[in-house]
Backbone as a printed PyTorch tensor [residue, N CA C, xyz], in Angstrom:
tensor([[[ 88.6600,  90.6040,  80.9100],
         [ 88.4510,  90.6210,  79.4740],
         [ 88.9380,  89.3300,  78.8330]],

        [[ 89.9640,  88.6980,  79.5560],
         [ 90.1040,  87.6090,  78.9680],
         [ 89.4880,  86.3760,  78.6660]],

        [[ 88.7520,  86.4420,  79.5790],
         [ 87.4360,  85.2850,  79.4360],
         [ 85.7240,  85.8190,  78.9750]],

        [[ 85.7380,  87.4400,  79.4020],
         [ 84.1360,  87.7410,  79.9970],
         [ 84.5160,  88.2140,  78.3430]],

        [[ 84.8600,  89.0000,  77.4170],
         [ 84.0190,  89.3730,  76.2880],
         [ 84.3570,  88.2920,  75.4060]],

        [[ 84.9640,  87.1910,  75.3630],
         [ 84.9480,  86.4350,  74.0340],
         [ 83.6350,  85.4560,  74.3970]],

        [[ 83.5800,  85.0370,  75.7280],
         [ 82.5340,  84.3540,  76.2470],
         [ 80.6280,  85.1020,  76.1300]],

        [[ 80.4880,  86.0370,  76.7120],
         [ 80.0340,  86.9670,  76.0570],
         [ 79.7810,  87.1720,  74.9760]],

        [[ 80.7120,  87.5070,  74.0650],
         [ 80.2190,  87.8190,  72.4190],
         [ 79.6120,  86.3790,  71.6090]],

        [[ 80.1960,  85.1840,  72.3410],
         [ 79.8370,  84.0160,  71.8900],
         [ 78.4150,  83.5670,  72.2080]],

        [[ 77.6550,  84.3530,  72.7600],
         [ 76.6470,  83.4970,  73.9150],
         [ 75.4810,  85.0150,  73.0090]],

        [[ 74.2740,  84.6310,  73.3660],
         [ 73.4020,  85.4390,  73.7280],
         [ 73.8080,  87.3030,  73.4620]],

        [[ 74.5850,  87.4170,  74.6220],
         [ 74.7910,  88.9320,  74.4170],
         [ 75.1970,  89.4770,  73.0580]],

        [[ 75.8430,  88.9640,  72.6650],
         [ 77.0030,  88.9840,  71.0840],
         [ 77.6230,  90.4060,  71.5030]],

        [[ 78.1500,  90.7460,  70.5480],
         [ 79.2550,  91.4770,  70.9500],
         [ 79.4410,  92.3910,  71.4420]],

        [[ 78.6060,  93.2480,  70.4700],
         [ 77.6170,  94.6510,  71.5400],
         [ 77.4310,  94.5050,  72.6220]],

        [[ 76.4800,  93.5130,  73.4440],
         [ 76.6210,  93.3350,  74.4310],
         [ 77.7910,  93.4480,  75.3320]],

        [[ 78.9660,  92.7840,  75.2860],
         [ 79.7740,  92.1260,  75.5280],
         [ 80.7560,  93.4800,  75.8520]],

        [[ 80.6210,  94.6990,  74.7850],
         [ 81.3680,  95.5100,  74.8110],
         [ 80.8490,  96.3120,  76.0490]],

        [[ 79.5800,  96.5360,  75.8140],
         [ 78.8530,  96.7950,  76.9310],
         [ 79.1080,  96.3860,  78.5480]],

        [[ 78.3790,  95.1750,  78.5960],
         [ 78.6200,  94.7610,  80.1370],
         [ 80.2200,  95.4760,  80.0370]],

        [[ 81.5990,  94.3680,  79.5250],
         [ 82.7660,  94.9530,  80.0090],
         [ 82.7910,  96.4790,  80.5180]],

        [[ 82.5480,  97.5340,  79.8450],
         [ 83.1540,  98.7380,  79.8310],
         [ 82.3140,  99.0010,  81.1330]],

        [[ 81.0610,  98.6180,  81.1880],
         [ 80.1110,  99.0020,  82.5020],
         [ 80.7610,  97.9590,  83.5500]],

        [[ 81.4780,  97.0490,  83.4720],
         [ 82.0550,  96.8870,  85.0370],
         [ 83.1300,  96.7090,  85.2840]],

        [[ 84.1760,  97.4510,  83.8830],
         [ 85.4990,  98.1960,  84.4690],
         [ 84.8400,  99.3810,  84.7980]],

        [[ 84.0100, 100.1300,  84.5210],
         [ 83.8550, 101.7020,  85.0990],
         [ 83.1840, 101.2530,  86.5750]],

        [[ 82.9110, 100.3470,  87.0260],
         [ 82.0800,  99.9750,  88.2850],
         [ 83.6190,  99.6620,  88.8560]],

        [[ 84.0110,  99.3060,  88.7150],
         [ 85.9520,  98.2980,  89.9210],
         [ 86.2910,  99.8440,  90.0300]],

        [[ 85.9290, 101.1630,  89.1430],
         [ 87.0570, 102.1360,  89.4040],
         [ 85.8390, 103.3150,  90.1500]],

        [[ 84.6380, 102.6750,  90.6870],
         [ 83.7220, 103.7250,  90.8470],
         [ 83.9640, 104.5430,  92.0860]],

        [[ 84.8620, 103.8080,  92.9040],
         [ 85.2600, 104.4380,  94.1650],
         [ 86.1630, 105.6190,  94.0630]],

        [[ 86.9930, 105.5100,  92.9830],
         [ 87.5010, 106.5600,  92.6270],
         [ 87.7520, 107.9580,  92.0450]],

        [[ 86.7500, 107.5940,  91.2290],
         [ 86.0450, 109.1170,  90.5870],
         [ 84.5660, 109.2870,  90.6200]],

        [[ 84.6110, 110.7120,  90.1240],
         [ 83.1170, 111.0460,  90.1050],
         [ 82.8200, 110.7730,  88.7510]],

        [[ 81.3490, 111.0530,  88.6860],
         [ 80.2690, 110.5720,  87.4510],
         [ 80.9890, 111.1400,  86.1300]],

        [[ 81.1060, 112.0650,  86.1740],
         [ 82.4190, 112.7440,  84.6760],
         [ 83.3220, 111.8140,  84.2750]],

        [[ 84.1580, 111.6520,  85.3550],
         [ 85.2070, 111.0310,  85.4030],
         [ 84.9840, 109.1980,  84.8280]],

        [[ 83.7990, 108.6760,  86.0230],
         [ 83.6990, 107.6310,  85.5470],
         [ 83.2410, 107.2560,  83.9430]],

        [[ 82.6600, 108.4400,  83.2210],
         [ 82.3560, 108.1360,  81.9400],
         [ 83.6030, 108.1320,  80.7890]],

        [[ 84.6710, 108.6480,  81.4140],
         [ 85.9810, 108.4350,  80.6280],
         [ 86.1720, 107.1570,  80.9400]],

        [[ 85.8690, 106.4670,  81.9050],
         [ 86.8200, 105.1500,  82.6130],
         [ 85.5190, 104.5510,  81.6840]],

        [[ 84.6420, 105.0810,  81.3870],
         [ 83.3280, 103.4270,  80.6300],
         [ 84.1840, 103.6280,  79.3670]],

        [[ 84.2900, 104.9710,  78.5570],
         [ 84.9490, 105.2430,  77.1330],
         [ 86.2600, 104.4750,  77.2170]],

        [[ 86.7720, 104.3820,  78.0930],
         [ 88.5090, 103.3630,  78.2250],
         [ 88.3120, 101.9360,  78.0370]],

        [[ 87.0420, 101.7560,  78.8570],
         [ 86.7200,  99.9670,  78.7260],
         [ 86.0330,  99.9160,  77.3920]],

        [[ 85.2350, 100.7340,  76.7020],
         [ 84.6850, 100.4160,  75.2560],
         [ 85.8670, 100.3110,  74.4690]],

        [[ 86.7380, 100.7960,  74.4300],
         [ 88.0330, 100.6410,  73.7350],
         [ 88.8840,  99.1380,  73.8980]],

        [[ 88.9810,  99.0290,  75.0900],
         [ 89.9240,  98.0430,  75.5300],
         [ 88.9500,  96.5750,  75.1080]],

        [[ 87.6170,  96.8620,  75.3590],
         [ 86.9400,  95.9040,  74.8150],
         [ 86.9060,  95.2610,  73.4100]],

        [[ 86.7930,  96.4520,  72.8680],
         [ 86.8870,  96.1650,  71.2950],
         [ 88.4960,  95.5850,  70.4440]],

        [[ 89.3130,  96.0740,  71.6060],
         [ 90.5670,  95.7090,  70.9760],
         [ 90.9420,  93.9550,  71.7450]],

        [[ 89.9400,  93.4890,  72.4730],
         [ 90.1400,  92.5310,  72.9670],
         [ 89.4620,  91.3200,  71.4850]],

        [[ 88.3210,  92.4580,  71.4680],
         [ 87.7040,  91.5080,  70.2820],
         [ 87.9890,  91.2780,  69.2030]],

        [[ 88.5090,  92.4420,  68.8430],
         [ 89.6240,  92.5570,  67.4790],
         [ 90.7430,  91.6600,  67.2780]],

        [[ 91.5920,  91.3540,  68.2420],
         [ 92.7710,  91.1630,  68.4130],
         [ 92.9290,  89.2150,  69.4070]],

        [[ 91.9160,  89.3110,  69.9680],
         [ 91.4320,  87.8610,  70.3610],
         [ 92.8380,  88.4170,  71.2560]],

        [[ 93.2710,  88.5430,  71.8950],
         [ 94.3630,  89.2160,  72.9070],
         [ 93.9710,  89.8550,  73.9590]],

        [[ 94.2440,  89.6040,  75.2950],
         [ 94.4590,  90.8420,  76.2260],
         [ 95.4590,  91.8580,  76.5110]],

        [[ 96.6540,  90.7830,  75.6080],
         [ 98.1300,  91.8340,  75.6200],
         [ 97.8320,  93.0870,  75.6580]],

        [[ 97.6330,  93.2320,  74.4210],
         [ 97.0130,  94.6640,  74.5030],
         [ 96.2550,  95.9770,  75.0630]],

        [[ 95.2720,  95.0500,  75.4700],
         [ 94.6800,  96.0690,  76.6660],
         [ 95.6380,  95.8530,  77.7610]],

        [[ 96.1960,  95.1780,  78.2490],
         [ 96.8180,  95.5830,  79.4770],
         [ 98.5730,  96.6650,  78.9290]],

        [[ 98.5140,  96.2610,  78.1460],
         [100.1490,  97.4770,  77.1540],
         [ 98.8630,  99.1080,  77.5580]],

        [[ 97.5240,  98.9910,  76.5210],
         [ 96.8530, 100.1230,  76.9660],
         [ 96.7240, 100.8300,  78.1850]],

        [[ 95.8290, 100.1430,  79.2080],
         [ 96.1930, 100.6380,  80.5660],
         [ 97.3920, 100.4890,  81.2080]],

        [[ 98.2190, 100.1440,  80.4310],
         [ 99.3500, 100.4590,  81.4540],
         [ 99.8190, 102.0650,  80.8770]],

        [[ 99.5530, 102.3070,  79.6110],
         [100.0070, 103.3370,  78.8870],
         [ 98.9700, 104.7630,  79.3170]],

        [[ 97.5500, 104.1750,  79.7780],
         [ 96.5900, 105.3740,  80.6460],
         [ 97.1630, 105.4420,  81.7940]],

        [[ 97.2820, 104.4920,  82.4300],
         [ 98.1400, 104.8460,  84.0570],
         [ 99.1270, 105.3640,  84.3260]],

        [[100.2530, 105.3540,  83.0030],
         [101.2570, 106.0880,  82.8230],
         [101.4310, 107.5370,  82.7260]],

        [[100.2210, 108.0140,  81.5560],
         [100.2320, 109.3140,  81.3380],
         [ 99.6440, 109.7730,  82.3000]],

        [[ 98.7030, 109.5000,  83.1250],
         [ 98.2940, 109.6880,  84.5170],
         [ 98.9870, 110.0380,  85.4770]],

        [[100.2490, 109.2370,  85.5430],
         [101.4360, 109.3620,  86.8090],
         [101.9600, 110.9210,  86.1160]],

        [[102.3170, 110.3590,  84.8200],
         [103.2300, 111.7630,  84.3420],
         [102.0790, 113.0810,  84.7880]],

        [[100.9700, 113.0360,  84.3190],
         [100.6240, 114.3440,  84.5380],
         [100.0780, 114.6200,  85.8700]],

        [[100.4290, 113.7850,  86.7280],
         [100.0720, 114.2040,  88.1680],
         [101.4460, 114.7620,  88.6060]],

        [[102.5540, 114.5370,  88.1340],
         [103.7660, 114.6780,  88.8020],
         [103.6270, 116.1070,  88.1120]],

        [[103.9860, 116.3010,  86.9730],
         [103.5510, 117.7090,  86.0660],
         [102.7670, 118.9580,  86.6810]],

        [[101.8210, 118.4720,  87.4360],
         [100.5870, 119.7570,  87.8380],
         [101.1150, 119.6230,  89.1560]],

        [[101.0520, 118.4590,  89.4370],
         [101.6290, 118.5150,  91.1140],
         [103.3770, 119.7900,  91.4140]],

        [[104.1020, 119.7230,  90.0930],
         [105.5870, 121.3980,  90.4020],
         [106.4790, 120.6330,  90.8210]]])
């Protein structure tokens, strides 16, 4: 994100685009991992993280974000896991 959506939103695709491709190939790096359900939360995570990249001209942020999805993740695996 740090290079592909400002580059991206600057070019041709514009931003839409941009939000696009991103979220479609963070949900592609995580496709090995979940199924089709699943992966449509992981595209809804990158439309987010995208937009706050664009918003914010920052990646800080998205990476504070996923670190804060991976987190509640650990917690609630440890949680269901007893």
């Amino acid at each position: 994100r740090g290079f592909l959506v400002p580059g991206l939103a600057a070019g041709r695709p514009g931003a839409v685009g941009a939000v696009l491709v991103s979220a479609g190939l963070f949900a592609a790096t995580h496709g090995g991992q979940y199924d089709l359900f699943d992966l449509s939360f992981v595209f809804a995570l990158g439309l987010i993280f995208a937009l706050c990249r664009l918003h914010t001209n920052s990646t800080w942020l998205c990476i504070l974000l996923h670190a804060a999805v991976n987190g509640l993740a650990a917690w609630q695996f440890v949680e269901l896991a007893g």
